[in-house]
DSSP file (Angstrom, degrees, kcal/mol; ACC not computed):
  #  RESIDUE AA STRUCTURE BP1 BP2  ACC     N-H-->O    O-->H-N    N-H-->O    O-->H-N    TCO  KAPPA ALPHA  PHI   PSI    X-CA   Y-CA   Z-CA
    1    1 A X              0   0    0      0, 0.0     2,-0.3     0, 0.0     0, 0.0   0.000 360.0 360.0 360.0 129.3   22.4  145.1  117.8
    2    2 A X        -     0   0    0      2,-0.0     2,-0.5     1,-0.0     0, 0.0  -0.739 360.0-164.7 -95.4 149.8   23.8  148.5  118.9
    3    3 A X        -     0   0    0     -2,-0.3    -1,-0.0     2,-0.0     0, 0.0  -0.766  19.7-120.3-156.7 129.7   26.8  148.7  120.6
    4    4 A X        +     0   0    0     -2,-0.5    37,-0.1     1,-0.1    -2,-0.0   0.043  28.9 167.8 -36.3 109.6   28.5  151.3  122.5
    5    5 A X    >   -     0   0    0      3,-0.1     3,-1.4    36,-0.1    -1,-0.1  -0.150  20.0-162.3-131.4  54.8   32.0  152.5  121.3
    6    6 A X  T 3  S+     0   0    0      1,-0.3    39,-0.3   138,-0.0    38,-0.2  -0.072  80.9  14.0 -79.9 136.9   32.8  155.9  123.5
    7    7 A X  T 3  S+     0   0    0     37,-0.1   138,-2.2     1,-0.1     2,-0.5   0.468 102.6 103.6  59.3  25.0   35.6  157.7  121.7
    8    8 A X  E <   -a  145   0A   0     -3,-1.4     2,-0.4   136,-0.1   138,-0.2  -0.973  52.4-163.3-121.0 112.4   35.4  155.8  118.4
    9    9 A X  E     -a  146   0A   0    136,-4.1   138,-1.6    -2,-0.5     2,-0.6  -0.850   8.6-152.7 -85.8 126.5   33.7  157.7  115.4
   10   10 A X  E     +a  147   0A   0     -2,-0.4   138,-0.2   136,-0.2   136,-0.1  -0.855  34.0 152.9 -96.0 129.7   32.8  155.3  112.7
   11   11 A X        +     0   0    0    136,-2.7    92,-0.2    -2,-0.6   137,-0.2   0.188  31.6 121.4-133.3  31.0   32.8  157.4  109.4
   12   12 A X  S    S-     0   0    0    135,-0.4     2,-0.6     1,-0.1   137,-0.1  -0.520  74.0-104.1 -94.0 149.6   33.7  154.2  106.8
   13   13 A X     >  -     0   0    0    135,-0.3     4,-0.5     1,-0.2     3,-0.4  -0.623  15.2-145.8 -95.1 160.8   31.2  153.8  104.3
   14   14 A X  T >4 S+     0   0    0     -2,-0.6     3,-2.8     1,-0.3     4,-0.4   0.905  88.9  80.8 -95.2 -43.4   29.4  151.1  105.1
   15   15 A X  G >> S+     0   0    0      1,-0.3     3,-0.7     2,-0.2     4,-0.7   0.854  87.4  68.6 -18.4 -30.6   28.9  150.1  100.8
   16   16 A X  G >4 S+     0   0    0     -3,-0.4     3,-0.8     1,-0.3   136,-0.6   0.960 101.0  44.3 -87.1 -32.5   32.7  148.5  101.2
   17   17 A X  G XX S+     0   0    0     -3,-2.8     4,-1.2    -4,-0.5     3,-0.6   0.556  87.6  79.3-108.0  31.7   31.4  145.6  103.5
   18   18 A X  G <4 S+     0   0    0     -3,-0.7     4,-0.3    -4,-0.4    -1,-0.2   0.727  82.2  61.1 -73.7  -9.2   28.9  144.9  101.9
   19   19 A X  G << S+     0   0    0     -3,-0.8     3,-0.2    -4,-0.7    -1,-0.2   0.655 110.4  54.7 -62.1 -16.9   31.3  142.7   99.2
   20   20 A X  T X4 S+     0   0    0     -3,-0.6     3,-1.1    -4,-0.2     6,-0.2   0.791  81.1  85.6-103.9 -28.3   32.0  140.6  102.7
   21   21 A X  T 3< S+     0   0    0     -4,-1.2     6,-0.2     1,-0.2    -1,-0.2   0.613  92.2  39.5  42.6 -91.7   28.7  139.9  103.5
   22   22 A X  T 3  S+     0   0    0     -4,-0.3    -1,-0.2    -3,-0.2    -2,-0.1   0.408  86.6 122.0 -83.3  -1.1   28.4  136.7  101.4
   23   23 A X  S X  S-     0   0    0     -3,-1.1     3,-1.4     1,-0.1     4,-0.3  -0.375  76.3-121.9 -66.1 126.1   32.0  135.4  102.3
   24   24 A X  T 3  S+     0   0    0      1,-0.2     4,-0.3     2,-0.1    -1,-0.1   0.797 115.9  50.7 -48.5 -13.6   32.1  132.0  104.0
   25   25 A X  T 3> S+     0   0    0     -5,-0.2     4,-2.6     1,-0.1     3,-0.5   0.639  73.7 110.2 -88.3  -6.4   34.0  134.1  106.7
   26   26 A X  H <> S+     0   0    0     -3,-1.4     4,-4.8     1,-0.3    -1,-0.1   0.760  75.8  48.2 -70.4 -76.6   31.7  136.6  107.0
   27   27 A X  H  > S+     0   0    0     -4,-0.3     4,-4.8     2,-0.3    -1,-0.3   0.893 112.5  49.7 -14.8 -75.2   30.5  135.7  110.4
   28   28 A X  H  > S+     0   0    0     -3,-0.5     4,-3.1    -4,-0.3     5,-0.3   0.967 107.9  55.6 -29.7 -56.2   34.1  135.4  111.7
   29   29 A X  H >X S+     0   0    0     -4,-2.6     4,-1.8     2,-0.2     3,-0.7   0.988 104.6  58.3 -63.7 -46.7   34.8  139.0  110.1
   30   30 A X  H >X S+     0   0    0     -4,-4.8     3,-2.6     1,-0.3     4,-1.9   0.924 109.2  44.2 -29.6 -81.5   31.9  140.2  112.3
   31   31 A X  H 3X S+     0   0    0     -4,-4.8     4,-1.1     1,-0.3    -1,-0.3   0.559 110.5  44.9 -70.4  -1.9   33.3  139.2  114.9
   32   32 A X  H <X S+     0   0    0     -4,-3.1     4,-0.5    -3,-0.7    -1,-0.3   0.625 109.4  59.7 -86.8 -23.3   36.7  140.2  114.8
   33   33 A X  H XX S+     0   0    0     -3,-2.6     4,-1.2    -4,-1.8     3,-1.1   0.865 103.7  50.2 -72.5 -60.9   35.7  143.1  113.7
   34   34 A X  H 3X S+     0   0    0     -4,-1.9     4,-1.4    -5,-0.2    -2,-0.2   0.873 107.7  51.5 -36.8 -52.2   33.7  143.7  116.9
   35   35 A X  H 3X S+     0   0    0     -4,-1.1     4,-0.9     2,-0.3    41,-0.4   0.501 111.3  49.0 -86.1   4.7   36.3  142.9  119.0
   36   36 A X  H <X S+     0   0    0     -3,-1.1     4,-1.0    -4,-0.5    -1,-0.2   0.881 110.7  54.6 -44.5 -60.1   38.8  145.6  116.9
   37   37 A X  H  X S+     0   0    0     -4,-1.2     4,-0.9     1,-0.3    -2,-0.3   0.569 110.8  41.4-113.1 -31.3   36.1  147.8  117.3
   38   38 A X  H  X S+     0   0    0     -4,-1.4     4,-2.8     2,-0.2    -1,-0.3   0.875 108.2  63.4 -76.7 -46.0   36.1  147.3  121.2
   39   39 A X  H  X S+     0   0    0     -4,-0.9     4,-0.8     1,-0.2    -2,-0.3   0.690 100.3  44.0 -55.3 -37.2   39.4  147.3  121.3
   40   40 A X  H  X S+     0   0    0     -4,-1.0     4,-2.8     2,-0.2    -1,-0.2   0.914 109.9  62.3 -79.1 -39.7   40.0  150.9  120.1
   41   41 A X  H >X S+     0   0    0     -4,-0.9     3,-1.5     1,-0.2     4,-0.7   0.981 104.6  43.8 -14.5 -91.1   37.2  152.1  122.4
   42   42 A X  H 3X S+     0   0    0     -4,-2.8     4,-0.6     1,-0.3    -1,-0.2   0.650 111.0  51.6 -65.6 -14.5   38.8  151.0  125.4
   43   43 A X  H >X S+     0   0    0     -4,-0.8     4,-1.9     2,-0.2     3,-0.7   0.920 114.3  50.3 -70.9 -47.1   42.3  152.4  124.3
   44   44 A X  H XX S+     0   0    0     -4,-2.8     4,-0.8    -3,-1.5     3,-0.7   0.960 114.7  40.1 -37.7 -82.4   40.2  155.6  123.7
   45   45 A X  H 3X S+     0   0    0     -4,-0.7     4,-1.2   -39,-0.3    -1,-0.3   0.549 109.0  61.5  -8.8 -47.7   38.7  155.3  127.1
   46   46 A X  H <X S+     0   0    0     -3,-0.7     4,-3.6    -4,-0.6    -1,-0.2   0.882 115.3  38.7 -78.4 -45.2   42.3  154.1  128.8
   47   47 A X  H << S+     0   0    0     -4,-1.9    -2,-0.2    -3,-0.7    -1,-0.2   0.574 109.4  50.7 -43.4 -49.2   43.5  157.4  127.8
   48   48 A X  H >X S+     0   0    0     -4,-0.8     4,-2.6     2,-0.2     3,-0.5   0.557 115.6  53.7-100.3 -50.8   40.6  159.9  128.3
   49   49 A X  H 3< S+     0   0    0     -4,-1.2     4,-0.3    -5,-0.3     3,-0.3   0.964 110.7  46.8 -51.5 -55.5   40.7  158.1  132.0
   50   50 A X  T 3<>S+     0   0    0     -4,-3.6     5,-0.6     1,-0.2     3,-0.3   0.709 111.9  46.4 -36.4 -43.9   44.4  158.9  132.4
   51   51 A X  T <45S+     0   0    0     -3,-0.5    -1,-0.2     1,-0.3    -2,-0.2   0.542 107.3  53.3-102.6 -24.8   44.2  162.1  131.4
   52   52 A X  T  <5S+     0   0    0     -4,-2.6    -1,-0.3    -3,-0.3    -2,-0.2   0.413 110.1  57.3-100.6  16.7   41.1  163.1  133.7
   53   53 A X  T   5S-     0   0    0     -4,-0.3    -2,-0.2    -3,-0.3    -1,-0.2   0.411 117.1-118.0 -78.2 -18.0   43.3  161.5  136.6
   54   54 A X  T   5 +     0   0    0     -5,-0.3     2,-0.3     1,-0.3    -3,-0.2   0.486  69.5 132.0  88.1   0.6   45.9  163.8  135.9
   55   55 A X      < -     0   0    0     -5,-0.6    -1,-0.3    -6,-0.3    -2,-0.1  -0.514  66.0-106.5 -88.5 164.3   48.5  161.3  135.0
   56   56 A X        -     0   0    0     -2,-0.3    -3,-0.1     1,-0.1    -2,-0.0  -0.397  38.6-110.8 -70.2-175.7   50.4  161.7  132.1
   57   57 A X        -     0   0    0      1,-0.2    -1,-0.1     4,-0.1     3,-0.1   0.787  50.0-152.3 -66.1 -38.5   49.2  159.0  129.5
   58   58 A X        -     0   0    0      1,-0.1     3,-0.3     3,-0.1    -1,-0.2  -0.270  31.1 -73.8  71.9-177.6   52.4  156.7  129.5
   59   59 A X  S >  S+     0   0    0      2,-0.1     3,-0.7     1,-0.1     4,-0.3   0.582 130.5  57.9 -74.1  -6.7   54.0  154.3  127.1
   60   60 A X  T 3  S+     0   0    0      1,-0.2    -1,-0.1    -3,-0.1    12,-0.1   0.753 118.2  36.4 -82.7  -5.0   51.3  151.7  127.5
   61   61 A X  T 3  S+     0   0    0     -3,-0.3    -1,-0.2     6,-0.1    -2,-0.1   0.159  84.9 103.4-126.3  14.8   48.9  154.5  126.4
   62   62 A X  S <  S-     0   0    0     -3,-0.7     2,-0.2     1,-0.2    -2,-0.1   0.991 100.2 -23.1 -64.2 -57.8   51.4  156.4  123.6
   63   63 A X  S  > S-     0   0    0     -4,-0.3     4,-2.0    75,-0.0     5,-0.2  -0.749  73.8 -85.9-142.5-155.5   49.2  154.7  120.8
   64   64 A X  H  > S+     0   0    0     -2,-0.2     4,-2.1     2,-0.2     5,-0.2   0.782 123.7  56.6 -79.9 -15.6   46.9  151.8  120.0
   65   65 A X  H  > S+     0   0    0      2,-0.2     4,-3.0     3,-0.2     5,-0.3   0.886 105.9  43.5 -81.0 -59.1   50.0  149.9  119.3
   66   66 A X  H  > S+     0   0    0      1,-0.2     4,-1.6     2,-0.2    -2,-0.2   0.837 112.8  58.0 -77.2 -18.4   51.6  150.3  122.4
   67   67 A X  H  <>S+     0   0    0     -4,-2.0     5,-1.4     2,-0.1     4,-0.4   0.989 114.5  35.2 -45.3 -69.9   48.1  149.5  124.1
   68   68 A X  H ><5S+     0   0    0     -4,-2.1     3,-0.6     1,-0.2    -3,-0.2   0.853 110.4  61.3 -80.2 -23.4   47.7  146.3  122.6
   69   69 A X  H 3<5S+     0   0    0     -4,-3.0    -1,-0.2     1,-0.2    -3,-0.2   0.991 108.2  52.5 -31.6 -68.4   51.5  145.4  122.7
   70   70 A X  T 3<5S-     0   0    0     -4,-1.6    -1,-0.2    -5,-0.3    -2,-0.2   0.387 109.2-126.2 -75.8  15.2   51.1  145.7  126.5
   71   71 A X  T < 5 -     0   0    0     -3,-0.6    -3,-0.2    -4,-0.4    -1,-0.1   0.937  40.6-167.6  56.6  42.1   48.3  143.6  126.7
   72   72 A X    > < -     0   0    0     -5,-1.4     3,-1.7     1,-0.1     2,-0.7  -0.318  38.6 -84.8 -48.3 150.7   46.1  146.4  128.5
   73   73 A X  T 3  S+     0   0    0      1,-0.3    -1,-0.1   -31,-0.1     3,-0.1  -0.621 121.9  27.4-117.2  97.0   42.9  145.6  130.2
   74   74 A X  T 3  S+     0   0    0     -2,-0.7     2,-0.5     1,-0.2    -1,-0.3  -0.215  81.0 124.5 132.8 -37.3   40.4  145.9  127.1
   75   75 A X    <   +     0   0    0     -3,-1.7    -1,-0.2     1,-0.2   -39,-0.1  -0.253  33.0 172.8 -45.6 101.3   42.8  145.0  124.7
   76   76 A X        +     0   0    0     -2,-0.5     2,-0.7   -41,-0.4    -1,-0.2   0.321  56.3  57.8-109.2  27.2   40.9  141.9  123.0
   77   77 A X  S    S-     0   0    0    -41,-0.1    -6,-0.1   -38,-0.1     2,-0.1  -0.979  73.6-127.9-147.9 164.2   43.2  141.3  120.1
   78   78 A X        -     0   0    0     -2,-0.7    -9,-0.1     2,-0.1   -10,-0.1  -0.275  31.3-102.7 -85.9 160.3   46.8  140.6  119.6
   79   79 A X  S    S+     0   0    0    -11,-0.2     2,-0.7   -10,-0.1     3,-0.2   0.092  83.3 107.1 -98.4  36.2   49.4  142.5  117.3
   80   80 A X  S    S+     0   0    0      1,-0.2    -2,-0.1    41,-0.1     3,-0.1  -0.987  91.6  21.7-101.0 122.9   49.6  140.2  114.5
   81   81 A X  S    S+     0   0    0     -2,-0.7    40,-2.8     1,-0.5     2,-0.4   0.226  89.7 121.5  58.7  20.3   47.8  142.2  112.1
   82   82 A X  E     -B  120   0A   0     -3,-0.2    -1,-0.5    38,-0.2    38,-0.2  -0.935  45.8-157.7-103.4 145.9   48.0  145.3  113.4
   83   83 A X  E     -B  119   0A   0     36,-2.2    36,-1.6    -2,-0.4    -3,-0.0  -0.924  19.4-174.4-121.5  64.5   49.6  147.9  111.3
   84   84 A X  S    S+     0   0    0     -2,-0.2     2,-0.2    34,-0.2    33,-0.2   0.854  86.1   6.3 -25.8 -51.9   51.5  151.8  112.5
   85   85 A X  S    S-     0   0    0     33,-0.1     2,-0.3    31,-0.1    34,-0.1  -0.598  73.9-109.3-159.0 170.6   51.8  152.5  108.8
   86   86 A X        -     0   0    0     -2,-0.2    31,-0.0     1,-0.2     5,-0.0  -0.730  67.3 -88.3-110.5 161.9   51.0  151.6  104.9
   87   87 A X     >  -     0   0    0     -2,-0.3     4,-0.9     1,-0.1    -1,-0.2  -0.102  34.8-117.4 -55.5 167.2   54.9  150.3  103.2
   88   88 A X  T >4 S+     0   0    0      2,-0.2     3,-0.8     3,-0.1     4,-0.3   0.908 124.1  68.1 -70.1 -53.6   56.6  153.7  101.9
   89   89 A X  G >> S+     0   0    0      1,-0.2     3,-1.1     2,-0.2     4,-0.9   0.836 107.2  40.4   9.5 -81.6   56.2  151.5   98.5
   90   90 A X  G >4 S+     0   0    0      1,-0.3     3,-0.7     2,-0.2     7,-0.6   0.852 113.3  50.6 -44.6 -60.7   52.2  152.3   99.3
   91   91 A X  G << S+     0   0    0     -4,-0.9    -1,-0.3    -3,-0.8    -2,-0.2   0.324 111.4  45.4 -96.1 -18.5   52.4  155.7  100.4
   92   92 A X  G <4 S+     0   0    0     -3,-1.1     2,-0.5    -4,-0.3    -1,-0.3   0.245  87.9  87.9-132.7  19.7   54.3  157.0   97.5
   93   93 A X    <X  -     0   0    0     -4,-0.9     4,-3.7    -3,-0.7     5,-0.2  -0.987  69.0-151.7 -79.4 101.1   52.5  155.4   94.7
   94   94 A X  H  > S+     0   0    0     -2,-0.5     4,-3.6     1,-0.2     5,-0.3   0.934  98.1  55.6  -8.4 -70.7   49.5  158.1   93.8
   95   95 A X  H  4 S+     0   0    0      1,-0.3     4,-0.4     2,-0.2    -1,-0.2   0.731 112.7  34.9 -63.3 -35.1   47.6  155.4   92.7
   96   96 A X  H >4 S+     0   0    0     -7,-0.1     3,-1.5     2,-0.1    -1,-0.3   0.951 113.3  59.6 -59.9 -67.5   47.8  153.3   95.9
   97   97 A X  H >< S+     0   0    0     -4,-3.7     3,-5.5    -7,-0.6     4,-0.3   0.819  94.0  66.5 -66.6 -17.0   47.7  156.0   98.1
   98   98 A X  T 3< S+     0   0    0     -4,-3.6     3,-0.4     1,-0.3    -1,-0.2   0.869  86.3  60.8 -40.9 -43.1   44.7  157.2   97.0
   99   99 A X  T <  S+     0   0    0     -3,-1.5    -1,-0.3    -4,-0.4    -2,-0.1   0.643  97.9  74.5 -66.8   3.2   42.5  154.7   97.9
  100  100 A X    <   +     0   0    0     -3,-5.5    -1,-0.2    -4,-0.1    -2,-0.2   0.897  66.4 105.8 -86.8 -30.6   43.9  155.7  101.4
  101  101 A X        +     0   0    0     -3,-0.4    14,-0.2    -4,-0.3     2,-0.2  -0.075  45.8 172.6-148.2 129.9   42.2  158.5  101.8
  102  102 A X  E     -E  114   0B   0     12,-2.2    12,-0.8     1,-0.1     2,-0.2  -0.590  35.7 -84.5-130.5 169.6   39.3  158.7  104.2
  103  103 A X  E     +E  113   0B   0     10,-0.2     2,-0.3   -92,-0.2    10,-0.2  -0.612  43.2 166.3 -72.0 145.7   36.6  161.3  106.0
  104  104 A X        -     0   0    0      8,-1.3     5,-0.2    -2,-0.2     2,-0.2  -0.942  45.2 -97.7-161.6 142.2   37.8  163.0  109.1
  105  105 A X    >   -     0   0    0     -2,-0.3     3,-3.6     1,-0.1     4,-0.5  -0.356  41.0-107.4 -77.7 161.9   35.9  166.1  110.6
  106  106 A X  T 3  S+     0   0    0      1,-0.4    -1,-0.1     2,-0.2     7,-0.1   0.483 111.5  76.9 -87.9   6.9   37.4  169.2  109.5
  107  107 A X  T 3  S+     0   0    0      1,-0.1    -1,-0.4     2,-0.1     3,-0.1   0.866 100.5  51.3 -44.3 -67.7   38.9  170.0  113.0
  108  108 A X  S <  S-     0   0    0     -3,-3.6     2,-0.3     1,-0.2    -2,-0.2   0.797 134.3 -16.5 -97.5   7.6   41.1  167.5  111.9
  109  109 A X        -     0   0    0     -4,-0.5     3,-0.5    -5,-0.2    -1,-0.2  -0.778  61.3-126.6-158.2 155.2   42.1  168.9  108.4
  110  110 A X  S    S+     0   0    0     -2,-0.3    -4,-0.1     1,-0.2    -2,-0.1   0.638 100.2  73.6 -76.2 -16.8   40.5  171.2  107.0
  111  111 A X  S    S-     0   0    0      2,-0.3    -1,-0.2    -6,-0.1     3,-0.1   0.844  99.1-122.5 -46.5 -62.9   40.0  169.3  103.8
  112  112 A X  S    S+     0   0    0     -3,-0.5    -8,-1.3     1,-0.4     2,-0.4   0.135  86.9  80.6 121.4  -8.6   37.4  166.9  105.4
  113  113 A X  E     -E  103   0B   0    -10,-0.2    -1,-0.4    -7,-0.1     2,-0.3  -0.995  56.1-175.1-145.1 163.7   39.7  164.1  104.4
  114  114 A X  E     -E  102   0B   0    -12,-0.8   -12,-2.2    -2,-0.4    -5,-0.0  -0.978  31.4-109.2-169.5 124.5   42.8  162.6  105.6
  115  115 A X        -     0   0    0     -2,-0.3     2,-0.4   -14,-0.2   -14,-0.1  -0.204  38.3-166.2 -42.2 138.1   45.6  159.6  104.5
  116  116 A X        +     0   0    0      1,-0.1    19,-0.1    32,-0.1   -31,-0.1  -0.977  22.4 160.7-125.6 151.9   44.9  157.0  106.9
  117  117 A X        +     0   0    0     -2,-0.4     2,-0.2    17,-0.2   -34,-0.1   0.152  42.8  95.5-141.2  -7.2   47.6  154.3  107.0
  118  118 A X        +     0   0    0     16,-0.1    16,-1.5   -36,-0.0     2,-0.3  -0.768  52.3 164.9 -86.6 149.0   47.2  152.5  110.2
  119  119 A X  E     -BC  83 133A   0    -36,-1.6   -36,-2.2    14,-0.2     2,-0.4  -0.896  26.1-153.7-160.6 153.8   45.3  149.6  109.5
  120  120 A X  E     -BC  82 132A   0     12,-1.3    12,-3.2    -2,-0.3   -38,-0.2  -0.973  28.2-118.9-137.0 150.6   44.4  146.0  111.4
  121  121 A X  E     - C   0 131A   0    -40,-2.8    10,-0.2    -2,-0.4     3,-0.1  -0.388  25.0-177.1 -80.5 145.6   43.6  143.1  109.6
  122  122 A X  S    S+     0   0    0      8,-3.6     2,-0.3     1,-0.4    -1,-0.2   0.622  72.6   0.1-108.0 -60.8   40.5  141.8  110.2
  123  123 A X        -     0   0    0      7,-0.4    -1,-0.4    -3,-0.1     2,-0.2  -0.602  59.3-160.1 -55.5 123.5   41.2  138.8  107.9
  124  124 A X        +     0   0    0     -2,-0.3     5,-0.3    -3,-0.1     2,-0.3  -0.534  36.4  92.8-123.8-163.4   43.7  137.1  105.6
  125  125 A X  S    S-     0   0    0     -2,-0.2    -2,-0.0     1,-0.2     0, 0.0  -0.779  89.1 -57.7 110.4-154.4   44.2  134.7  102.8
  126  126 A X  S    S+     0   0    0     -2,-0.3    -1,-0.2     3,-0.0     0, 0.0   0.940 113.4  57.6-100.9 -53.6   44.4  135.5   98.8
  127  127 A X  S    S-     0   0    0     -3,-0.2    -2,-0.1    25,-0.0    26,-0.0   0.944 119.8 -21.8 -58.3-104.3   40.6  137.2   98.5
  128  128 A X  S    S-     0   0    0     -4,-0.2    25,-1.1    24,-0.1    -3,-0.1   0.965  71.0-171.8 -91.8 -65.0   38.7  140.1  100.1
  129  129 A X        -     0   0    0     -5,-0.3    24,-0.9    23,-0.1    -5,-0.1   0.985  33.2-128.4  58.2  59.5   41.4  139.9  103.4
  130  130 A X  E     - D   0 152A   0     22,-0.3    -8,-3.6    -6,-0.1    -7,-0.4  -0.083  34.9-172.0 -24.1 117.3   39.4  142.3  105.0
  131  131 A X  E     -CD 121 151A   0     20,-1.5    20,-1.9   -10,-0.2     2,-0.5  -0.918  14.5-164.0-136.7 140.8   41.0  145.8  106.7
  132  132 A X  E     -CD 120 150A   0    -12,-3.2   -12,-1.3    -2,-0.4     2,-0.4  -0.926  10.3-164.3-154.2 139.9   39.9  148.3  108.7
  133  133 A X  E     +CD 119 149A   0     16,-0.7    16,-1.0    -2,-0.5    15,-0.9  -0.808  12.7 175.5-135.7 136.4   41.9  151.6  108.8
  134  134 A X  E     - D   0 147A   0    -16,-1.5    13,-0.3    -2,-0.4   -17,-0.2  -0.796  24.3-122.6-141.5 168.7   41.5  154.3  111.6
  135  135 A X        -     0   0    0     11,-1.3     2,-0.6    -2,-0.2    11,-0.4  -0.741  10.2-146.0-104.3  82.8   42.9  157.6  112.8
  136  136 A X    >   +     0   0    0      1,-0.2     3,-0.6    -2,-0.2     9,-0.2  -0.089  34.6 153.9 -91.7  87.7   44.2  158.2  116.0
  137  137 A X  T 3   +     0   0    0      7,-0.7     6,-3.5    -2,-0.6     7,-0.5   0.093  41.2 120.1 -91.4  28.8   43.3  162.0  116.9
  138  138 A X  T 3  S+     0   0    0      5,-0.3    -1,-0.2     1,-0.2     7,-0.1   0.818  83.4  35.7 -62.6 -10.0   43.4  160.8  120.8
  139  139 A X  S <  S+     0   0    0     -3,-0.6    -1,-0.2     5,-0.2    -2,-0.1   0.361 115.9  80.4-139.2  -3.5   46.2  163.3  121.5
  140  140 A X  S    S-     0   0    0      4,-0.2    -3,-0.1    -4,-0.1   -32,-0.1   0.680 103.0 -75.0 -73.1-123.5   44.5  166.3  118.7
  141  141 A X  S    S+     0   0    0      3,-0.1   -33,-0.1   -33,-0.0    -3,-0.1   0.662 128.9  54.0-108.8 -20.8   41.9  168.7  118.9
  142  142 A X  S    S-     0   0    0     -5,-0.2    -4,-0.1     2,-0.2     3,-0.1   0.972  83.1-147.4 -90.0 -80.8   39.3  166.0  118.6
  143  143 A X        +     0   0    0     -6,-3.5     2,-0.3     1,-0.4    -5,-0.3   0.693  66.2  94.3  93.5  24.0   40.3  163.4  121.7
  144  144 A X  S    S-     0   0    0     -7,-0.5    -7,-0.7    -9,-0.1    -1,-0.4  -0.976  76.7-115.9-141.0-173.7   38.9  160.3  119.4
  145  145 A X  E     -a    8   0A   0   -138,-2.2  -136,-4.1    -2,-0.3     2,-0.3  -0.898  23.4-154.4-113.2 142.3   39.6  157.8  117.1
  146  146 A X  E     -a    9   0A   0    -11,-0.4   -11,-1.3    -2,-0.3     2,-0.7  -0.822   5.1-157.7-116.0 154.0   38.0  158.0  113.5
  147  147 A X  E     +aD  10 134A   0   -138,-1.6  -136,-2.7    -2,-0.3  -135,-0.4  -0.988  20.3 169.3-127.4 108.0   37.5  154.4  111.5
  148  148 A X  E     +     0   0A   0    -15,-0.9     2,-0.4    -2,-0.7  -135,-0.3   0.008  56.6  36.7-109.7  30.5   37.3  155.3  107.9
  149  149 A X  E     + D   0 133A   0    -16,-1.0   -16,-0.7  -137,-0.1     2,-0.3  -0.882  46.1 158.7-159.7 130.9   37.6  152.2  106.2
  150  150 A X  E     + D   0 132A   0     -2,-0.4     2,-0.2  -137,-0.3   -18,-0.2  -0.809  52.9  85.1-149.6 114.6   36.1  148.6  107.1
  151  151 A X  E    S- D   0 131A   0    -20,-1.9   -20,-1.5    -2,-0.3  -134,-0.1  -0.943  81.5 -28.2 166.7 163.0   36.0  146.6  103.8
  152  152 A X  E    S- D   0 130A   0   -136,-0.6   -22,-0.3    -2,-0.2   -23,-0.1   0.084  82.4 -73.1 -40.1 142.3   38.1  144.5  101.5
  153  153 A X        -     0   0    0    -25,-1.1     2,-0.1   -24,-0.9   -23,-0.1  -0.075  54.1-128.7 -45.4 152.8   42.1  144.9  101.2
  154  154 A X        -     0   0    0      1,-0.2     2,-0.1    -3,-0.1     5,-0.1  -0.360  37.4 -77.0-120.9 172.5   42.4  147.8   99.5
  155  155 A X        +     0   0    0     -2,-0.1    -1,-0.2   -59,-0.1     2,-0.2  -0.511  64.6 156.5 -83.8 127.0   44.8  147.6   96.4
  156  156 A X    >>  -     0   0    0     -2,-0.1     4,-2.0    -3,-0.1     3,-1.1  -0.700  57.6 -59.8-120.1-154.7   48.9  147.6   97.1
  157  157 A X  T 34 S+     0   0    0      1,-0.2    -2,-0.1    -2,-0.2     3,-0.0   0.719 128.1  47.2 -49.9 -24.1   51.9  146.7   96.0
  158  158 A X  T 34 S+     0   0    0      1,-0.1    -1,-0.2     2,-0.1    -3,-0.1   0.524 118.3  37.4 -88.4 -18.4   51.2  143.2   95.8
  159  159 A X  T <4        0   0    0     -3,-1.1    -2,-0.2     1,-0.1    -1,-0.1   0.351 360.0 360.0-128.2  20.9   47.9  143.4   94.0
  160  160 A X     <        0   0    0     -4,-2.0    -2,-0.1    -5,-0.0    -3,-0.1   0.376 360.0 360.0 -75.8 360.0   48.2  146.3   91.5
C-alpha cells in the first residue's frame, strides 16, 4: 500500500524496523505509525497552506507540537509521547548522542547528517518501545519534514 505524505521525506533506514516486524505489537506499531506519519503530513500541509494564503503561520502552526497540542484538523494523535527534545542527560553523552544522528539533505547541513532529538513514541513498555524521530525544516531552506529514524528505542540514559 502506498500512501501519500506531501511534505514528509522518509530517509530512516528501513533495516531498524525490521527487529519490529515479529513483535506481538507489530500490527498496532503499523498503525500508529501511520497515523504519526499522517500526522506530520498534514502539519506540513497546515503550514505550506498558511503560508501560500499569506497569513503568518501562527502559534497553532509554530511546530508539530503546538499543532498537535491544538488539536488541529489532521492531527490524529495526542501528545503523550510526543517529544521537543532528547533529556540534556542524552544529548551530552557522546555515546548516546550518537545514535541520534540521522540523514538530512545537505541543504540542510552540509554534512548530510544531522542530531535529531524530537521523537514520538510509537510504542512503550520494557522491549523494542518503538520511536520515530524527525526533523522539522518546515520554516528552512527545505519547507519539509525529514523522518530519519523509525525503529526500536534507541539506547539512553535508562538503558546504557
Amino acid at each position: 500500500m502506498q500512501v501519500q505524505l506531501p511534505g514528509v521525506q522518509i530517509l530512516a533506514d528501513p533495516r531498524h524496523t525490521v527487529k519490529l516486524d515479529s513483535a506481538p505489537k507489530a500490527a498496532l506499531w503499523r498503525r500508529r505509525t501511520l497515523q504519526v506519519l499522517r500526522t506530520l503530513s498534514a502539519y506540513v500541509q497546515a503550514k505550506h497552506a498558511a503560508r501560500a494564503d499569506g497569513r503568518p503561520a501562527g502559534a497553532d502552526l509554530a511546530t508539530l507540537f503546538s499543532f498537535v497540542r491544538s488539536q488541529q484538523p489532521g492531527a490524529l494523535i495526542s501528545m503523550r509521547g510526543v517529544a521537543p527534545r532528547e533529556s540534556d542527560a542524552v544529548v551530552n553523552t557522546p555515546r548516546l548522542a550518537a545514535h541520534r544522528y540521522f540523514p538530512v539533505p545537505p541543504e540542510v547541513d552540509p554534512t548530510g547528517t544531522l542530531m535529531y532529538v524530537a521523537h514520538i513514541a510509537i510504542g512503550s513498555g520494557r522491549n523494542l518501545a518503538p520511536r520515530l524521530y524527525f526533523h522539522d525544516d518546515t520554516d528552512g531552506p527545505t519547507g519539509q519534514l525529514y523522518v530519519g529514524y523509525i525503529g526500536p528505542h534507541l539506547p539512553n540514559t535508562h538503558t546504557s
